[in-house]
N, C-alpha and C positions, 0 to 999 in steps of 0.2 A: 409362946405359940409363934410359930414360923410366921413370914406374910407366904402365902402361896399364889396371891390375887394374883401375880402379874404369870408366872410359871402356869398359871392355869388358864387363862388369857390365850398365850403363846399356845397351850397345850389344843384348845380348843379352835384356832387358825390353823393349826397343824389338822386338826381331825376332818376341818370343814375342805381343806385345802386336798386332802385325800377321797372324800367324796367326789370331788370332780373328776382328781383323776383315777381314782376308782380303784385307790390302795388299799384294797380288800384284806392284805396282812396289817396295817398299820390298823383298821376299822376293829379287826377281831381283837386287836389287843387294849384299844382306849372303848370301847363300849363294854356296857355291864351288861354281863348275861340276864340281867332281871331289868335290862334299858326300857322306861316304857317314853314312846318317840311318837307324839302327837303334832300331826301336820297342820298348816294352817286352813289346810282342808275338813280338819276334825277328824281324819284317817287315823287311825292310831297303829303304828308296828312295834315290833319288840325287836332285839337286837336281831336273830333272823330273818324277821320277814323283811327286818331293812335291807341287810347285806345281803336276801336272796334275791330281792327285787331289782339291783343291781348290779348282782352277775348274772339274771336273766335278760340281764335290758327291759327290762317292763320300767324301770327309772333309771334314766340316767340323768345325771348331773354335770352339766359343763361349768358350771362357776356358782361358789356359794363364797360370796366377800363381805367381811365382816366390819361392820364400823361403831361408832360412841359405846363400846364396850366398858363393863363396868363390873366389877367384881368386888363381893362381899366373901373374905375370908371369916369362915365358921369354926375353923380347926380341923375336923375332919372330914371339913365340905366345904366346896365352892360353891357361891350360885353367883350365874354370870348374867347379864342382860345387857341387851343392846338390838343393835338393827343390824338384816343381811339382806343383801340383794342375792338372788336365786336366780339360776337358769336351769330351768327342768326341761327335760322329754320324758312325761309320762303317759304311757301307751300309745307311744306316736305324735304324740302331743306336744307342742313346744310352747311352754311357757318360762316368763320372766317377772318378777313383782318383788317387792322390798316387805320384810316382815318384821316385827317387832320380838322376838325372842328371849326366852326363861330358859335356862341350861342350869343344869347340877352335875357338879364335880364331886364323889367320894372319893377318901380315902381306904383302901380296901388290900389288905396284906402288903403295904407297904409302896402298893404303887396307884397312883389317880385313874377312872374310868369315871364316863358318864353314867348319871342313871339316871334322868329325865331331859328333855327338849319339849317343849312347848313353846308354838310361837303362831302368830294373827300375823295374817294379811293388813297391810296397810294400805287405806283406799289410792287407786290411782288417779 
C-alpha cells in the first residue's frame, strides 16, 4: 500500500486554498458528487449547494489556513484531522473563528476527491 497521508494533506491545502479564492474549476474536480460537507454551524451542503453558494456570493471565503494536520492512510481513504482558521462572509456576514476538523479522502477511478468534512467550532 502507497503512503498517500502526505499527497493528500497537500491535496486538501490545495482544495481549502481554492475556496478563498474561489477556484470553482479546481472545487468541481477534488469534491465528490455524493460530498456530504457539515459546517460548524451544523448546516450541512452537498457538493452543489457548496459551490452554488459561492458563485452566488451568499459564502464567500477569504482564507481557510490549515495547521496540526494529521493523516491516517486507509488505502483507498484518507481521513485527515487537524485545525483551520476561517474567514467567512456569509450573507453579509463577516465571520472569523478556528475549528477543529474531520475530512475524508477516497480513492475513486483512479483519482482522490473529498467525501466528508466535518468540523466544530473551537470556543474563542
Amino acid at each position: 500500500m502507497a503512503d498517500n497521508a502526505s499527497m493528500i494533506v497537500e491535496l486538501d491545502r490545495k482544495r481549502m486554498q481554492a475556496m478563498a479564492t474561489k477556484d470553482i474549476a479546481m472545487l468541481e474536480t477534488v469534491l465528490a458528487d455524493d460530498l456530504v460537507y457539515t459546517h460548524s454551524s451544523a448546516r450541512v451542503d452537498t457538493k452543489r449547494s457548496l459551490i452554488d453558494a459561492m458563485v452566488s456570493g451568499a459564502t464567500v471565503y477569504t482564507g481557510v489556513d490549515p495547521s496540526d494536520v494529521t493523516a491516517q492512510d486507509l488505502g483507498e481513504a484518507v481521513v485527515l484531522t487537524g485545525l483551520a482558521q476561517i474567514r467567512v462572509t456569509s450573507n453579509g456576514t463577516p465571520n472569523a473563528f478556528v475549528v477543529r476538523f474531520t475530512d475524508v479522502y477516497a480513492r475513486r477511478d483512479g483519482r482522490w476527491q473529498m467525501v466528508t468534512w466535518q468540523s466544530t467550532r473551537l470556543p474563542t
